[in-house]
N, C-alpha and C positions, 0 to 999 in steps of 0.2 A: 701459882704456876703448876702445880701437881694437879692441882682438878681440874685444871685446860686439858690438863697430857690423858685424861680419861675421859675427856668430850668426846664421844668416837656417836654416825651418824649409823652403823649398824642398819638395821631393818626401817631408820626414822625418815621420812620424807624430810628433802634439804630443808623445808621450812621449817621444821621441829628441830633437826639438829642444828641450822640455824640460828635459831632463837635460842638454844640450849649455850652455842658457844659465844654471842656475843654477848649472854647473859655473863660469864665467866669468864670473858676474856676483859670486859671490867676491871676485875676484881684481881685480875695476873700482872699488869702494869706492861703486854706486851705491846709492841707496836711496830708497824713497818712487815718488814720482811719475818721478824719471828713470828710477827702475829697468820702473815701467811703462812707460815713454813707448817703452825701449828693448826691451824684450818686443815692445810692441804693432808697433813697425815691423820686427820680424825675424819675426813671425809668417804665415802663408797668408790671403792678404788677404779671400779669404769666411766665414773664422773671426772675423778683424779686425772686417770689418763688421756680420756677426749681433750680436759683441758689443758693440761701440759702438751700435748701434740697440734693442739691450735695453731692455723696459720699466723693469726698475731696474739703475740703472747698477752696475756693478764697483768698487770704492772701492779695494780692498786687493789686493796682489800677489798674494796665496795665492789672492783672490777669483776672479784672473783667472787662474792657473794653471791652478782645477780647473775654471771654464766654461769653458775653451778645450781641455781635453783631454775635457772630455765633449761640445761642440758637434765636435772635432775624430775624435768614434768615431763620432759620430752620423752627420754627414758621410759618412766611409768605410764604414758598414754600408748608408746609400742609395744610397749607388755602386754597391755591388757587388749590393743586390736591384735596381736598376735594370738593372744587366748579365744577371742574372739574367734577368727579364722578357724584356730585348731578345731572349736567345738564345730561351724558348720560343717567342717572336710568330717569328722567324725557323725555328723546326724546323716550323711550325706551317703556316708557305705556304708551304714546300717541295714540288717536285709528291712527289706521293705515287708509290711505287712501284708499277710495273707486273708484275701479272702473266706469266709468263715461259709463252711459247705452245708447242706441242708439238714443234713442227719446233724451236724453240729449243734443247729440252730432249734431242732425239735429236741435236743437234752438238755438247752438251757433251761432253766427254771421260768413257769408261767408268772408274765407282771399282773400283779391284779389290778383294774384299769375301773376306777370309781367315777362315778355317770357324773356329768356336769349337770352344773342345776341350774 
């Protein structure tokens, strides 16, 4: 029961800490409602509360295993099209580059340009 109470899902994608607590929850003799009560406090607490605020509640362990790994992909796929977005708005006001002026262009260094054969 003590190494249930340290399953915590931290930084792990729901299917890692997933796999980590029913590995564990084996080995605890929980079931029912403890085994949920001990899922829900080791799990990423915006997963937690989506699904505690669900229009119909979670009843069953298996219920809340598979909505917390699909509210938990869902999650990480808005993350990462958010990241997404940020970066284009960011390429986006960047100043735009300038044209490169003639005097520029005679202090760049001569390429030396080897004859085709």
């Amino acid at each position: 029961m003590a190494k249930l109470k340290k399953v915590e899902q931290e930084e792990k994608t729901m299917e890692e800490f997933l796999q980590e607590f029913r590995r564990t929850a084996k080995e605890s003799g929980y079931e029912g409602r403890l085994l949920i009560k001990e899922f829900k406090r080791g799990m990423n607490g915006i997963i937690r509360r989506k699904l505690m605020d669900a229009e119909h509640p979670t009843r069953s362990i298996e219920q809340w295993y598979e909505r917390a790994v699909n509210l938990d992909r869902n999650w990480r796929k808005s993350r990462r099209e958010k990241e997404r977005l940020r970066e284009r708005r960011e390429m986006k006001t960047q100043a735009p580059r300038q044209n490169i002026t003639e005097a520029q262009w005679q202090q760049l260094p001569q390429l030396q340009v080897w004859p085709s054969r």
